[in-house]
C-alpha positions in Angstrom: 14.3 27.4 -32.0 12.9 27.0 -28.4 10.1 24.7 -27.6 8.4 23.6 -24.5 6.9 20.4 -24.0 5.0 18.2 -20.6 5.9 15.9 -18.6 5.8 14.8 -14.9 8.4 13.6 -12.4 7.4 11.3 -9.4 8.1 12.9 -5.6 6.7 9.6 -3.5 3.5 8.5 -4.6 2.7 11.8 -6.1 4.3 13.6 -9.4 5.0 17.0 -9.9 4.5 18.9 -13.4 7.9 19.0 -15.4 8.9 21.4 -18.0 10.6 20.0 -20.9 12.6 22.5 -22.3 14.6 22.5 -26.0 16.0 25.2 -27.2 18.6 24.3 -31.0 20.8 27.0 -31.6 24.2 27.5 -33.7 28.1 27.1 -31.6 28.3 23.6 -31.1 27.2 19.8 -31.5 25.1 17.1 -29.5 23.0 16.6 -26.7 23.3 18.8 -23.5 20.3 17.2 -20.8 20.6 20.0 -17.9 18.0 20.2 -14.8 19.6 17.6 -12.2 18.9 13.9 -14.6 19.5 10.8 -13.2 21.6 8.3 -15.0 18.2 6.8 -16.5 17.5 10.0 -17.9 21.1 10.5 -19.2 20.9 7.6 -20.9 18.1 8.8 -22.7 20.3 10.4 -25.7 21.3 6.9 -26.9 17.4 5.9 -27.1 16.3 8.9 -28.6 18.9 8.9 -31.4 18.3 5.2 -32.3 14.6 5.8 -32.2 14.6 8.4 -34.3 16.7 6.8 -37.1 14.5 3.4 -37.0 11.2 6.3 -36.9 12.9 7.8 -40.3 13.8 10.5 -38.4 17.0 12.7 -38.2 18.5 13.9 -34.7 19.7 17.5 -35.2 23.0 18.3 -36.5 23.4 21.8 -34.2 23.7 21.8 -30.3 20.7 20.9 -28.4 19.9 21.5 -25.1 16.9 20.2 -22.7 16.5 21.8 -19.4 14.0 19.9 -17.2 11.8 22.3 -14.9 12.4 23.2 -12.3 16.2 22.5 -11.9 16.7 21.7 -8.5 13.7 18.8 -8.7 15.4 15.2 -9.5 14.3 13.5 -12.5 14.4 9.8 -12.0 13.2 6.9 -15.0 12.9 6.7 -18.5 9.3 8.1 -18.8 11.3 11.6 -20.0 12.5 10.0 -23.1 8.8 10.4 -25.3 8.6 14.1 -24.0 12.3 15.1 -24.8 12.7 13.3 -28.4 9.4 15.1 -29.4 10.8 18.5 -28.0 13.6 18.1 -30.2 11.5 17.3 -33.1 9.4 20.1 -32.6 12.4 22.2 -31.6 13.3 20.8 -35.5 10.6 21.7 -37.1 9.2 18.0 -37.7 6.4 18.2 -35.2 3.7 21.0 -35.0 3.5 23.0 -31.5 -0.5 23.4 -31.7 -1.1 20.7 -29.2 2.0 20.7 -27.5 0.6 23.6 -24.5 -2.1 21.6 -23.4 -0.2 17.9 -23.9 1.5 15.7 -21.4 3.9 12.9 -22.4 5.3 10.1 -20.9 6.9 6.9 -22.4 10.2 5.0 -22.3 11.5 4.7 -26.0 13.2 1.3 -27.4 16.0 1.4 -29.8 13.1 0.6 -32.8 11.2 3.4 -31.8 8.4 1.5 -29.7 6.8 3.8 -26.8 7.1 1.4 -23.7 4.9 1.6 -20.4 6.5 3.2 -17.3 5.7 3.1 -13.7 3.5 5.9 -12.1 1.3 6.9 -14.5 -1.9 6.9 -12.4 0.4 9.8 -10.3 1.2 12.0 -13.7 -2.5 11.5 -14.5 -3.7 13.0 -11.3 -0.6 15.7 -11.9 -2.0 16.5 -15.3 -5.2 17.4 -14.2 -4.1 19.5 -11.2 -1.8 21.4 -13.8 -4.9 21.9 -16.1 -3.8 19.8 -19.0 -6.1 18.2 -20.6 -4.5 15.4 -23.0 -2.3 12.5 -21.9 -0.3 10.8 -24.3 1.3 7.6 -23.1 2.0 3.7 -23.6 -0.9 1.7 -24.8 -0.5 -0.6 -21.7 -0.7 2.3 -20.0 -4.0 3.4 -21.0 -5.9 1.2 -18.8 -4.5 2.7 -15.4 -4.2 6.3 -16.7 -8.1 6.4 -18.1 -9.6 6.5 -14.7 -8.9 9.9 -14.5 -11.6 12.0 -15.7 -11.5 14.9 -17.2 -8.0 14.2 -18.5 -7.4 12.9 -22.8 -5.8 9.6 -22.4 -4.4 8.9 -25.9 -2.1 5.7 -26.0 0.5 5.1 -28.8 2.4 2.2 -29.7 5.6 4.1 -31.2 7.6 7.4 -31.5 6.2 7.1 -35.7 2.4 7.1 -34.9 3.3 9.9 -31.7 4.6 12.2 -34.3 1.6 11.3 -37.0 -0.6 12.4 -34.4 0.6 15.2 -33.4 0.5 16.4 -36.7 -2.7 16.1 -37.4 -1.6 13.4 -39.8 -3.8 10.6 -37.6 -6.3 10.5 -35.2 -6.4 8.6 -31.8 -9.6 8.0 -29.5 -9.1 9.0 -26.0 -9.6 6.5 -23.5 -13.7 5.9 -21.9 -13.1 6.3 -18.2 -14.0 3.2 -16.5 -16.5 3.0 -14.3 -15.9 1.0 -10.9 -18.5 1.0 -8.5 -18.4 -1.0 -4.8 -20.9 -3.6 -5.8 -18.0 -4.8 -8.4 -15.2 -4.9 -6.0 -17.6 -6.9 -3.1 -18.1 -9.1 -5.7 -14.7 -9.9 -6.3 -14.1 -13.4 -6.1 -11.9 -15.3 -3.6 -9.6 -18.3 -4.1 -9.9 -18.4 -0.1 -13.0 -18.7 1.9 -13.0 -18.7 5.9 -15.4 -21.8 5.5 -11.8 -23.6 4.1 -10.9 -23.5 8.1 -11.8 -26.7 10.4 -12.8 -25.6 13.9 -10.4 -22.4 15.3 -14.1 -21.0 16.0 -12.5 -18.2 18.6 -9.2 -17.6 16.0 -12.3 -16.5 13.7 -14.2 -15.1 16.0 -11.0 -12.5 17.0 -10.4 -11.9 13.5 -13.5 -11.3 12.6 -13.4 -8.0 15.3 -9.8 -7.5 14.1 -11.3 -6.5 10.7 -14.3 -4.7 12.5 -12.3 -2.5 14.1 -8.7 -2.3 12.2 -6.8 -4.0 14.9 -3.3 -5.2 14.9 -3.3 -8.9 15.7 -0.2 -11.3 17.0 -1.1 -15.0 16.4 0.8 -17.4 18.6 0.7 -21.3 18.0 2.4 -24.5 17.2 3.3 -25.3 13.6 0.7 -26.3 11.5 -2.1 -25.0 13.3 -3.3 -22.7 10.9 -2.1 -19.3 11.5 -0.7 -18.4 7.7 -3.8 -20.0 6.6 -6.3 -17.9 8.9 -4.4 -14.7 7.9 -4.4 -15.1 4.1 -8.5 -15.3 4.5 -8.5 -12.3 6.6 -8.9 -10.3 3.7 -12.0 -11.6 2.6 -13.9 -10.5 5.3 -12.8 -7.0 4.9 -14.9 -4.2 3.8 -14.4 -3.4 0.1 -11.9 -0.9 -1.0 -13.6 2.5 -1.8 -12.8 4.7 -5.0 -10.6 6.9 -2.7 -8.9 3.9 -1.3 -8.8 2.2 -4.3 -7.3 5.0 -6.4 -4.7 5.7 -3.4 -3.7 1.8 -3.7 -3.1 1.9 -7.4 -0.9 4.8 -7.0 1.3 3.3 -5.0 1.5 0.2 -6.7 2.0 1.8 -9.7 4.8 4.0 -8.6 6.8 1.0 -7.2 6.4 -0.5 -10.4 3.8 -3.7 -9.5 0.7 -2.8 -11.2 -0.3 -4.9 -14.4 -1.6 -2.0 -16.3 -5.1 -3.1 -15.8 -7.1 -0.3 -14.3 -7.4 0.4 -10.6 -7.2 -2.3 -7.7 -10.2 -4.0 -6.6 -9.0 -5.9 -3.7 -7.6 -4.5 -0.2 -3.7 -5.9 -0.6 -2.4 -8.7 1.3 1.9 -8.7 2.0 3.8 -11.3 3.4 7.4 -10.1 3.3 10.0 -12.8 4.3 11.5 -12.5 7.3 15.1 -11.9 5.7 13.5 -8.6 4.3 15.7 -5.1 5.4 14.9 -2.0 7.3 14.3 -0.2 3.8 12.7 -3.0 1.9 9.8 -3.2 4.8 9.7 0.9 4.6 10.7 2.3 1.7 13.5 4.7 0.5 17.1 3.4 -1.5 19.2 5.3 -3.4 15.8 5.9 -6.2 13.1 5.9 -3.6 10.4 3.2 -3.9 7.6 2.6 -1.5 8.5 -0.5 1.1 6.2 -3.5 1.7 4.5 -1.3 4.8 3.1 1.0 2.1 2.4 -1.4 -0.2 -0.1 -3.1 2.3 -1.7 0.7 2.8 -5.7 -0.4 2.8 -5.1 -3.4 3.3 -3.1 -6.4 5.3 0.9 -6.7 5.9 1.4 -9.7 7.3 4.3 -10.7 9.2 5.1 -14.4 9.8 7.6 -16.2 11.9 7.7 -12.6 13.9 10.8 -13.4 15.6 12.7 -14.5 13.2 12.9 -10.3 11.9 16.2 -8.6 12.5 15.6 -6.7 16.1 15.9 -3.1 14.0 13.5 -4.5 11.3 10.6 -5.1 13.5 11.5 -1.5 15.5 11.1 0.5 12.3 7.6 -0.9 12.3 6.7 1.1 15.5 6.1 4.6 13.9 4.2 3.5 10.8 2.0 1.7 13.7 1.2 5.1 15.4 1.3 7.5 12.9 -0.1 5.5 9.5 2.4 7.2 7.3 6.3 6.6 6.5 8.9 9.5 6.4 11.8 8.7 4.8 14.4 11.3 4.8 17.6 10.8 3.4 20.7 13.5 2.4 18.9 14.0 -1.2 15.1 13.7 -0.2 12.6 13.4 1.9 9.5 11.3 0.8 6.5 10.6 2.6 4.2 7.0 2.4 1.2 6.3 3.2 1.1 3.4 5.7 -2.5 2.8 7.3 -2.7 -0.9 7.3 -3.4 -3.7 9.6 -0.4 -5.6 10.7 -1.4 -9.3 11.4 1.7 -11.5 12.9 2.1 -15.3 13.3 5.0 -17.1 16.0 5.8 -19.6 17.1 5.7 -20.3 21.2 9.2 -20.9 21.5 12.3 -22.1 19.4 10.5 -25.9 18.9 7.5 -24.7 18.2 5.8 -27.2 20.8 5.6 -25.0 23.9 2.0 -25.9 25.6 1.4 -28.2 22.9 -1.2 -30.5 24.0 0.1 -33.8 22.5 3.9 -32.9 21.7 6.9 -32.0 24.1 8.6 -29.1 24.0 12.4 -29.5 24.2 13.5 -26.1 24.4 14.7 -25.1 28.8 12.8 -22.0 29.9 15.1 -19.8 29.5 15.7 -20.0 25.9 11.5 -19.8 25.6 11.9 -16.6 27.2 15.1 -15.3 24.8 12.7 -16.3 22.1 10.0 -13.7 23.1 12.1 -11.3 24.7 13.1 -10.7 20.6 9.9 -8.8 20.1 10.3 -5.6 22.1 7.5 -4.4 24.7 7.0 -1.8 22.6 6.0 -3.1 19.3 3.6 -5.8 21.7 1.8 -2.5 23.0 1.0 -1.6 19.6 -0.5 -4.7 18.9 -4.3 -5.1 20.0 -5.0 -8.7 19.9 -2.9 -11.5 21.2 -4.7 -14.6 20.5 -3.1 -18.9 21.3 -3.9 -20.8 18.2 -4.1 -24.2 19.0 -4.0 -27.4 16.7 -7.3 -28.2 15.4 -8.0 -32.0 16.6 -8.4 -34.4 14.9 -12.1 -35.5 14.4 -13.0 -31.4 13.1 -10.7 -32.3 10.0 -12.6 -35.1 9.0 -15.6 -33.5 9.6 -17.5 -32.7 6.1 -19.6 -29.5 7.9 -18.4 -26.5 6.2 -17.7 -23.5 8.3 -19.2 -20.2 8.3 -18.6 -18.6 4.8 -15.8 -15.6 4.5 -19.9 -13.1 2.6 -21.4 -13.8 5.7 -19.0 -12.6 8.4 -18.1 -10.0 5.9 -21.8 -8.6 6.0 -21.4 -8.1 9.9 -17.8 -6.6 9.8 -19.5 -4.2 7.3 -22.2 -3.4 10.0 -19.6 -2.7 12.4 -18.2 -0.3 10.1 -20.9 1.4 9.2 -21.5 2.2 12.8 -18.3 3.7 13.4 -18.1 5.5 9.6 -21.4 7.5 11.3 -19.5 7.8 14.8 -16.2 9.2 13.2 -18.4 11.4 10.5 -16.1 14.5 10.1 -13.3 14.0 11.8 -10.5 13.4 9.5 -7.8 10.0 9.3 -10.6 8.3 11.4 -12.4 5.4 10.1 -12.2 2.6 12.8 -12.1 2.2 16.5 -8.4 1.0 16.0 -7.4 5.0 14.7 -9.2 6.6 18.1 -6.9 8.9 19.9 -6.4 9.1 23.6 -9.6 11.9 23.7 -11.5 9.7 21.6 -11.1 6.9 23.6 -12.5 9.1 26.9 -15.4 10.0 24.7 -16.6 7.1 22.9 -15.6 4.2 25.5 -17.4 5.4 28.5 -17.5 1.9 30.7 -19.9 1.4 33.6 -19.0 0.6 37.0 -18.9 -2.9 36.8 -16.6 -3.2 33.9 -14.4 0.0 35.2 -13.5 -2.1 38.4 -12.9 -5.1 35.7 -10.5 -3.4 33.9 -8.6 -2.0 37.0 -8.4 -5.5 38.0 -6.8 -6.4 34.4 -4.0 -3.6 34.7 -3.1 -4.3 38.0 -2.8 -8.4 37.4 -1.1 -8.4 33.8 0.8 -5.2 34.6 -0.4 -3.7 31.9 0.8 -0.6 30.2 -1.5 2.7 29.3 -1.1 2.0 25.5 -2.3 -1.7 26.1 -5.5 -0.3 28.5 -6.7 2.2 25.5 -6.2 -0.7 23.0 -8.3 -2.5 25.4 -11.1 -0.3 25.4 -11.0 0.3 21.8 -11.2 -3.5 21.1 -14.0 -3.6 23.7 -15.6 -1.2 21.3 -15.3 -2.9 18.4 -17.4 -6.0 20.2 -19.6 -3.7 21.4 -20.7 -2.5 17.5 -20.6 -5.8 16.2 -23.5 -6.8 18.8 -25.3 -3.8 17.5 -24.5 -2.1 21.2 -24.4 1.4 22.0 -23.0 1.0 25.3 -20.1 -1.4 25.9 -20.8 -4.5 28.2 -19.3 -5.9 30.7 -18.6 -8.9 28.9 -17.0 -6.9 26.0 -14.1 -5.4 28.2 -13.9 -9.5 29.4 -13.6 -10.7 25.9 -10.9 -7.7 24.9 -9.1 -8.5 28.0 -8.8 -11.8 27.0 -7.4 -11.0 23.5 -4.1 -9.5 25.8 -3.4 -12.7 27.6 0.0 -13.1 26.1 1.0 -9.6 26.7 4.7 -8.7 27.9 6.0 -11.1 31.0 2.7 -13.1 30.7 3.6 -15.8 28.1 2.5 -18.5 30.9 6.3 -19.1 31.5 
């Protein structure tokens, strides 16, 4: 008997409908899986005929074969096992077909028969729905993630037994409510950090506070202990809150590399600190199963990158396309996968090897030279594609004691929100463009007009720091940024003075 049932296989963050085909017939013996089946998949047979005994179930005693459609698509994970075991059962006779056409399954089976959650399923969700299916049956930890998609059953099962019941007709299962998850509940997200945890650093706020404005890269350079990691993990706070579209492109990738906690959609933008052992592939993605890197993972959100030159030479390279373009392209022998990548890369060094190069207090003991090895390990290139250069230096003394609290993370948040709003309406229409930081080399002409005064400025800038054409648009775009947090429509003076300043430490002007 032949019998077709659902399921999905994952291409990047995205999965692709997947025919599960069983067909019993007479001439032969066991399990033939067919339609290019990882070894995860493979292994399935083993699962499938332990399940079924502790589901008081019998595996057939004639050959069956599964082809998983189309062939020349690879099937990675174990999410194939619920679909295939209830093919063959159907395939059997011990399941009905009625629901089957308009059914999607996906579950990883245990030895006693327990459906287990797999990664992705926000993905096969989405895929179900595009493929005009209307029932999901999955994991009950699943549910959660899965049940944000509307129009789309979500039914969650606990084992291969109660799958089968239901399917039958034998029991009935409640679908999922979709949740709702409006703005006002992600901006009111609580914080373990607060910008008003920071003593003093008043222009280090200040320059991330038009970082998240505008979406600019920033490079933090200081001493140890002067509060770099601990400004960067509050950056996030300040940032606008993730919309549905953001938030539901977030979870899928999360949940395709196997992170989320089954819990619904993320609420907060994400904030990664990879260590700076971390490989070419484990920053962008790919391996031998492809898995989004900690780039992609940051999509929406922060990647932050501390002790910057301690990277490998070729990590920190790899960074430069994901900086211009926002997505990853990972193309290998057997596949070529694309990754969203549009976050905002926030980097913290040290001056030199020591650490106490222009300290005020404490003497460096590292010769010039070896200062100047120790930047020359970021490339000019990478530096271009960073907007904001900005000295962190120690806090003194008498602002730790102080008891005043600093300027709260919902306040500054309310102005970077302003900002944004300014440029949503300026970039209304034109698609990939949200922030000044995304403007291309036209956009720059159009919406960065300077007047005479600050043109001459600028010219002066290039000409002193030796600045390249990447770092003069970066420039103007930061100068925009300032511009809308003051509520300005045309850039000041002052604002291409302030950007400017935010380059200081560009390439061969480290004050060496």
């Amino acid at each position: 008997m032949f019998v077709r049932t659902h399921a999905a296989a994952l291409v990047g963050i995205d999965a692709l409908p997947v025919a599960v085909e069983v067909n019993i017939a007479g001439g032969g013996l066991g399990l033939y899986l067919v339609g290019l089946p990882d070894n995860a998949v493979k292994e399935s047979e083993e699962r499938i005929r332990a399940a079924f005994e502790n589901s008081e179930e019998r595996f057939s005693g004639r050959k069956v074969v599964v082809n998983l459609a189309p062939a020349d698509l690879k099937k990675e994970g174990a999410s194939f096992d619920l679909p295939i075991a209830i093919g063959i059962l159907a395939a059997m006779g011990r399941v009905e077909v009625t629901m089957l056409d308009e059914t999607m399954l996906a579950g990883e089976l245990s030895l006693d028969g327990e459906v287990k959650p797999v990664r992705g399923v926000l993905s096969l969700a989405l895929a179900a729905r595009k493929a005009g299916i209307r029932r999901l049956i999955l994991s009950e930890e699943n549910v959660a993630e899965a049940a944000v998609v509307a129009d789309v059953e979500v039914i969650g099962v606990r084992s291969l037994r109660q799958t089968i019941d239901f399917l039958n007709e034998e029991i009935s299962l409640s679908a999922a409510p979709v949740p709702e998850v409006s703005p006002k509940e992600v901006t009111e997200a609580p914080y373990a950090e607060d910008f008003s945890d920071v003593k003093g650093q008043v222009h280090v706020k200040r320059a991330l506070e038009i970082a998240a404005a505008g979406g600019h890269n920033v490079l933090m350079i200081g001493s140890p202990g002067s509060g770099k990691t601990m400004l960067a993990r509050r950056l996030p706070t300040i940032l606008p809150p993730l919309t549905i579209e953001e938030s539901l492109e977030t979870t899928k990738i999360h949940s395709v590399a196997g992170l989320q906690r089954f819990d619904g959609l993320m609420v907060r933008r994400p904030f990664r600190s990879p260590h700076h052992t971390a490989s070419p592939v484990s920053l962008i993605g790919g391996g031998q199963t492809p898995r989004p890197g900690e780039a992609s993972l940051a999509h929406n959100g922060i990647l932050f990158l501390d002790e910057l030159p301690e990277f490998g030479r070729q990590v920190l390279e790899v960074m430069r396309q994901p900086l211009e373009d926002r997505e990853i392209v990972v193309s290998r022998a057997r596949y070529s996968v694309t990754y969203p990548a549009n976050f905002t890369l926030v980097a913290a060094m040290n001056p030199c090897p020591c650490g106490f190069y222009n300290h005020p207090t404490k003497e460096c003991s590292c010769s010039p030279a070896s200062v100047i090895r120790y930047m020359g390990r970021i490339s000019g290139p990478l530096m271009d594609r960073i907007d904001m250069h900005i000295e962190v230096t120690p806090v003194d003394p008498a602002e730790l004691q102080s008891a005043a609290e600093g300027e709260r993370s919902a306040v500054i948040r309310e102005r970077v929100m302003r900002a944004r709003e300014i440029q949503r309406r300026r970039f209304e229409g034109i698609e990939g463009v949200h922030t000044n930081a995304r403007m291309n080399a036209a956009m720059v002409r159009t919406y960065c007009v300077l007047d005479e005064a600050s043109d001459r400025l600028l010219k002066r800038a290039m000409e002193r720091l030796s600045l390249s054409a990447r770092a003069y648009d970066r420039i103007l775009k930061v100068a925009r940024t300032i511009a809308d947090l003051a509520g300005r429509e045309q850039i000041a003076q002052s604002d291409v003075a302030e950007a400017i300043g935010y380059r200081s430490l560009d390439r061969g002007n480290w004050g060496i």
